[in-house]
N, C-alpha and C positions, 0 to 999 in steps of 0.2 A: 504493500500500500504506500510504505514511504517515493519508493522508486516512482509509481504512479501519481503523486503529488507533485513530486519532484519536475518529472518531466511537461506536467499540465501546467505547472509555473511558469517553466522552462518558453513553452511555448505562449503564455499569454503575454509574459513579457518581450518578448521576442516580435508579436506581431503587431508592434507599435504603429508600423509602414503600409506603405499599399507597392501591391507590382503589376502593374500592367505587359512589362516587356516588351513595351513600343520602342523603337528604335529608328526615327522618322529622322531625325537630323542625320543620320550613317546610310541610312537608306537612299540607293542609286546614289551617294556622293563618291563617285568611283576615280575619285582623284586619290582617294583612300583604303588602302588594299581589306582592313577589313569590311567594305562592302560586299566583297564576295559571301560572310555570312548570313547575311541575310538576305543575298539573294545569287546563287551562285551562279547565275547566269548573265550578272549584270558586266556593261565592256569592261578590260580589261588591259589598259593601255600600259602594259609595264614587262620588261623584257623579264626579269624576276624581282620576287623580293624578298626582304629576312624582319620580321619581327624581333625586336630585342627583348629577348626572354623575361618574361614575368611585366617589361613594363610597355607591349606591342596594345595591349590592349585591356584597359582597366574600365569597369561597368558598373555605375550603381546608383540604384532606382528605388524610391522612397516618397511616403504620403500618406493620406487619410482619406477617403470617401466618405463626405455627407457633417464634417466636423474637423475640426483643426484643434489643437493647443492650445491656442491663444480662446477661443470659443468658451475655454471653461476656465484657465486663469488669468486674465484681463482684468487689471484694475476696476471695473465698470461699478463697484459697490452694489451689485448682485450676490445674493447668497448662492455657495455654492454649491449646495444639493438642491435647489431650486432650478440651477443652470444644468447639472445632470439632470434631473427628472425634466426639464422641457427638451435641450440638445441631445443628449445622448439617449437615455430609455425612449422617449415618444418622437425626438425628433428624427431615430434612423430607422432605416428600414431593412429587412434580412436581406434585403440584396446590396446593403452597403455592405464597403468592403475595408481590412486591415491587412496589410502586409509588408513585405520586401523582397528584395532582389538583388543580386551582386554576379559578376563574372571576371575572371582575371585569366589572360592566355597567358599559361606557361609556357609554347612555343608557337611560332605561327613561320612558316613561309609559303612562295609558290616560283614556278619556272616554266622555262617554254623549251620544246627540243627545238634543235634548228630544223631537221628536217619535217617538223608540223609546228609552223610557225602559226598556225590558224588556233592553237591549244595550246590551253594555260593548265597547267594542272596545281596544286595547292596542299596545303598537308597543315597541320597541328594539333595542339592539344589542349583544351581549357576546362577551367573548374566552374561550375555556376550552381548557385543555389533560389532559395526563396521561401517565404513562409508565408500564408496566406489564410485569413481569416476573414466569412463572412459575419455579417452582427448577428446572435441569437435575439432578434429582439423579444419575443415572448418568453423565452426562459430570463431575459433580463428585466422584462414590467416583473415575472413570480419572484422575482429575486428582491425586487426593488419594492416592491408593492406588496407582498404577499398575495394567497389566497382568500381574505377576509373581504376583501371587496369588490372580488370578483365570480361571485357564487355563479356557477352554470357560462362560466369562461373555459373553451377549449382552448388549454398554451400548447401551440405543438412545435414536438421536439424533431421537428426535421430541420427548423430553422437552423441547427447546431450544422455547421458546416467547416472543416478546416482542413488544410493539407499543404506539406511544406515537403522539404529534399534539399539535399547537397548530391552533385553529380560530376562526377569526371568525365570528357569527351573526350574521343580521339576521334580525329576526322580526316577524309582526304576526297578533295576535290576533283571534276572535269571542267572545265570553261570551253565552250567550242564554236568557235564562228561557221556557221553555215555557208550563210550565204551575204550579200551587200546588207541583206536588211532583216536575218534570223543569229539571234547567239543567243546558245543554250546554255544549262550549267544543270550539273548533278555533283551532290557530296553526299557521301557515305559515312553514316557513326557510330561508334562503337561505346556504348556506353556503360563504366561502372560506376555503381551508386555506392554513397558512403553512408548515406540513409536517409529513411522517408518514413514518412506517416501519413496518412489520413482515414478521415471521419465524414464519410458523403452519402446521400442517400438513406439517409436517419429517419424512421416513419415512429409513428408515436403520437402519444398528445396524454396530459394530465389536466383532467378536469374535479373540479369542489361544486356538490349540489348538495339537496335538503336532507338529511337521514331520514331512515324510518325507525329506527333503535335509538338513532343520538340526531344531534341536532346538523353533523354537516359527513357527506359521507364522500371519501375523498378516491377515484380513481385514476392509474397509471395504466398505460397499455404501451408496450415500450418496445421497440425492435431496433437498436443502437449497434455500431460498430468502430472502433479505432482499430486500423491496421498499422503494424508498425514495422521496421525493418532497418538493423544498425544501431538501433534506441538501445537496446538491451545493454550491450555491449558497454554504449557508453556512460549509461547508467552505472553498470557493476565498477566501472573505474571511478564513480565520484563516491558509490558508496563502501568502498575498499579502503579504509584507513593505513592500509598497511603498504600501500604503493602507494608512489608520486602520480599524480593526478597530471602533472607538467610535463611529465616522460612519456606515459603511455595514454594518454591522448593525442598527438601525432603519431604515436607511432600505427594505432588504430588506424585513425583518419589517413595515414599515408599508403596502409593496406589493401584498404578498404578501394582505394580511389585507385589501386594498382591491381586493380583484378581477382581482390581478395574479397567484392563483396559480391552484391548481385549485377547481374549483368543484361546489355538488351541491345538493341539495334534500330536502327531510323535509318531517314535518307531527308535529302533538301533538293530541291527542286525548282528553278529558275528559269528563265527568259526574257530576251532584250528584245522587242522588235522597231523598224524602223518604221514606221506609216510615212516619212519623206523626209527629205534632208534636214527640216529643222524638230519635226515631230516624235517623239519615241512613247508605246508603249515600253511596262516592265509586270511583271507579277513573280511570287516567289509564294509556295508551299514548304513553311520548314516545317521541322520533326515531326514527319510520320513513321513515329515508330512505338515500342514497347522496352521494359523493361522487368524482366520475371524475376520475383522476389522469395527468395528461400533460403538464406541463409540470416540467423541470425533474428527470424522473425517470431515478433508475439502481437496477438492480437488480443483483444480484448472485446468482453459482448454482456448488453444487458438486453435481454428480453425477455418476454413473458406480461401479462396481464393481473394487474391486484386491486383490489378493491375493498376499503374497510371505511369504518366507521369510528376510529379510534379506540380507546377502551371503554366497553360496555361495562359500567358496574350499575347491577339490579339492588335494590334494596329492596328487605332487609338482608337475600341470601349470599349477597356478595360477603356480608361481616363474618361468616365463615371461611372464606379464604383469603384472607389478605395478607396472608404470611407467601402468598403467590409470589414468583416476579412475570407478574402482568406486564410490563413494559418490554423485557426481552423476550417475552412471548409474541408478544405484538410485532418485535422486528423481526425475527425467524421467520413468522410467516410472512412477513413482504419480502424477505428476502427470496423466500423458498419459491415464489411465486414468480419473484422477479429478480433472476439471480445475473450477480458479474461473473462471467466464464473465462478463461482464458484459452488460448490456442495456436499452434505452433503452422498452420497450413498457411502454404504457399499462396500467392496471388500476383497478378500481374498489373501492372497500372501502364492506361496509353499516355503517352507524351503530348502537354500541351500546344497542340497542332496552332502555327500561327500563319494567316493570309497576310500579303503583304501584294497590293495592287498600286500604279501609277500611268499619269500620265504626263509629258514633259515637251514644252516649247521650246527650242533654242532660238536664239536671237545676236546681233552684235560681232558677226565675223571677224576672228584672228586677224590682228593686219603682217601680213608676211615681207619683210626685209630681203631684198635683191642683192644679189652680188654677180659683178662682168663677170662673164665664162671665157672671156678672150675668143669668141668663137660670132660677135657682131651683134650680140643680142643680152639680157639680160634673164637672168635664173633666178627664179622664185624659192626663196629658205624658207621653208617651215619651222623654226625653232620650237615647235610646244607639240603636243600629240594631240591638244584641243581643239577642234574648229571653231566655237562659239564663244564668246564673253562669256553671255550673259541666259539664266533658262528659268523660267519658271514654269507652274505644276500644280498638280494634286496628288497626293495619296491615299489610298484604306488600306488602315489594319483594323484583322481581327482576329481575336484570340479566343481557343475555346476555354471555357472556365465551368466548373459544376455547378454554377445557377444558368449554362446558358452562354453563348457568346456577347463579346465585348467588342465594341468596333470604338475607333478614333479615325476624324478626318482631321488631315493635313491641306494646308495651302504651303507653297514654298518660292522662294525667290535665291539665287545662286550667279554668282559674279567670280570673275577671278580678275585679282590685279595684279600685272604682269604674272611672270613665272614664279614667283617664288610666296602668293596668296593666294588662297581660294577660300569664299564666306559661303554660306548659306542662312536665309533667316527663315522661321517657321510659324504659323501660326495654328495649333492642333486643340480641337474641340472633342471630349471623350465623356465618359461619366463622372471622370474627377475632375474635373476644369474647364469651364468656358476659356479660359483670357491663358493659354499658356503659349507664350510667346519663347523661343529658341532662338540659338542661333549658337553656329558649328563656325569654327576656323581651322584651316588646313595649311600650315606653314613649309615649305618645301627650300630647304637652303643645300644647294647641291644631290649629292643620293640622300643625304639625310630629312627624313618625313615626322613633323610632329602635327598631333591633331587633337585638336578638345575641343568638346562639345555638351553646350549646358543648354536644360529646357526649363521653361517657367519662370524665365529670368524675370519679371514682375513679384514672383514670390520672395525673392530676396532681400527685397526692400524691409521686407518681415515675415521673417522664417517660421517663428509660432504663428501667423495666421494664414500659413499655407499651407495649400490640401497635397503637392505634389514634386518632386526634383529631382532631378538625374542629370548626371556626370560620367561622362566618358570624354577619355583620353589615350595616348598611345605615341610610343616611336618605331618609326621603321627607316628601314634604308631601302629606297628604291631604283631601279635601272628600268628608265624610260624606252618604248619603243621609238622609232625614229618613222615621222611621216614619210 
């Protein structure tokens, strides 16, 4: 039971953030090699490149759905269990959402053969997690409120919804230009988890009506599940006084992520096309895959049906047994009726699938610098691999998620100044933000490539009263193709 508290802490504190795993400013900006992630068929203008290990590509995405920070500690001389009981219990709804997100490449490259210069192939490895919680709001009015003033209220416990993971990837790309106006892309992944949980598809509901023995007769009808996998483990190492918790924590985590835990398989899916020299469709299907879970797993189960009335004492004949213990009798049987199981079987969980669609204008033509050929005429340099300044656009993503999918629209706007800048600005409408404004910088100072990219930059201005913010960053070295 400790371990089970433990880990239920573990996780409520944890799910402070929200994660969408939109990725709209990196998206089609393929002046930046990790675009190929999310969408492996986007162009690919670079003879090869190398990710500098651990720091090619840093990802992390954080927020709130439906309430902010600042919402409930703000000076405002508002009482504040008044501010919860209006913003939190009645103000959210079970499809608001808590969570976070994080990804870090520990290697990243790709290259071209000479003899298929039309194919880019790509290779790496990255770690990425996330923890996600949506709001039980009826189990948090019975929490907040009790049963006393809500006789003949069904709270149902499906609302309870959560599911998190830490994941190693190995991945290896195709990029392949068809033809003037088709380039495809395929990557293959190979994924070991360090570990996962979730709690989805929870049917149930506890409802308080009138007794006919006693005055309130109280029913549960419960059919509950947490799947877990990798918890144990790291469970028995916090609850082992007799080992270092600082030693054999990585060293777990480093196994686990090397093959040593459960293991599964995806694929990514991409395409550039041209509709005419300034126009470009893109779409991209990542993670369609699975991950089969058997090692290391416990799950946990309450179900069953109870229904009582409290304790009935009759007078006068109860005054014969009151040397009883009525009250552990009382909990036996709810228990007996509605018991926590535990269980070692295996299960599999699919990856959440994300769409990523666009459309994109170029505008603003390269101006090209002449050089005499000594031959009576004048040669046109191409110095950049770009044709156009300047492009704007739209995007959809969508993500699937256990209440349902999640879509966010993009607008975007993308310049480069000279060779050695390229911006992008964003403006993305989703369920956590109207007003979240982006904007990506791409610095290019010889082979060497830095890039960071911030979204919601209006949130900054004040961090407690924002719903939403993500940071990515990255350095590479790159070798240009040559027009």
């Amino acid at each position: 039971m400790r371990k089970i508290k433990l880990f239920l802490f573990t996780v409520l504190i944890g799910t402070g953030f929200l994660s969408a795993q939109n990725k709209q400013l990196l998206y089609d900006f393929y002046e930046i090699p990790q675009s190929l992630l999310v969408n492996p068929g986007v162009k690919t203008p670079y003879k090869w490149h190398a990710g500098i290990p651990v720091l090619s590509g840093v990802a992390i995405q954080a927020g709130t759905s439906g309430i902010t920070v600042n919402d409930l500690f703000a000076n405002d001389g508002l009482n504040f269990t008044d501010k919860v009981r209006e913003k939190v219990v009645n103000g959210l709804s079970q499809r608001d959402e808590f969570g976070g997100s994080g990804q870090i490449e520990l290697l990243y490259g790709g290259f071209r053969i000479a003899n298929r210069p039309d194919t880019y192939y790509s290779f790496g490895i990255y770690g990425e997690g996330y923890l996600s919680q949506f709001w039980p709001k009826d189990l948090a009015i019975l929490a907040f409120e009790g049963n006393g003033n809500n006789i003949g209220r069904r709270f149902n416990l499906n609302h309870l919804t959560l599911t998190g993971e830490a994941v190693n990837v190995f991945h290896f790309g195709i990029n392949k230009v068809v033809d003037n106006k088709l380039q495809i892309g395929f990557r293959g992944k190979f994924y070991s988890s360090v570990f996962h949980f979730r709690s989805t598809g929870n049917q149930g509901y506890f409802e308080t009506t009138e007794g006919e023995n006693n005055l309130l007769r109280n029913t549960v009808v419960a059919d509950l599940q947490l799947q877990t996998s990798g918890i144990e483990s790291f469970l028995d190492i916090l609850d082992d006084d007799s080992i270092s918790a600082g030693e054999e924590f990585p060293k777990n985590f480093t196994r686990r992520a090397l093959f040593g835990g459960d293991l599964g398989l995806g694929v990514d899916l991409g395409f550039t096309y041209q509709l005419n020299n300034r126009t470009t469709l893109t779409g991209s299907l990542l993670d369609l895959g699975f991950i089969y879970y058997s090692t290391d797993v416990k799950n946990y189960t309450l179900k069953g049906t109870a229904s009582n009335e409290g304790i009935e004492i009759i007078l006068p004949e109860s005054f014969n047994d009151l040397n009883s213990d009525i009250w552990e009798n009382l909990v036996d049987d709810i228990e007996a009726q509605v018991p926590l199981e535990t269980n070692t079987n295996s299960y599999v969980s699919l990856r959440p699938i994300k769409l990523n669609a666009s459309i994109r204008y170029n505008f603003g033509e390269q101006k090209r610098r002449t050089e005499d050929c000594y031959c009576g005429t004048n040669t046109v340099i191409n110095n950049t691999p770009f044709n156009y300044k300047n492009a704007v656009g739209g995007q959809l993503f969508v993500i699937n998620r256990p209440r349902g999918p999640q879509a966010a629209l993009t607008a975007f706007y993308q310049t480069r100044i000279g060779n050695a800048l390229a911006v992008k600005a964003t403006y993305t409408a989703d369920k956590f933000t109207m007003t979240n404004i982006g904007l990506g910088l791409n610095f290019q100072a010889g082979p060497v490539n830095f890039y960071i990219l911030g979204d919601n930059l209006l949130g900054y201005r004040n961090i407690p009263d924002s719903n939403y913010a993500s940071l990515q960053f990255g350095f590479n070295i790159i070798s240009w193709n040559s027009n």
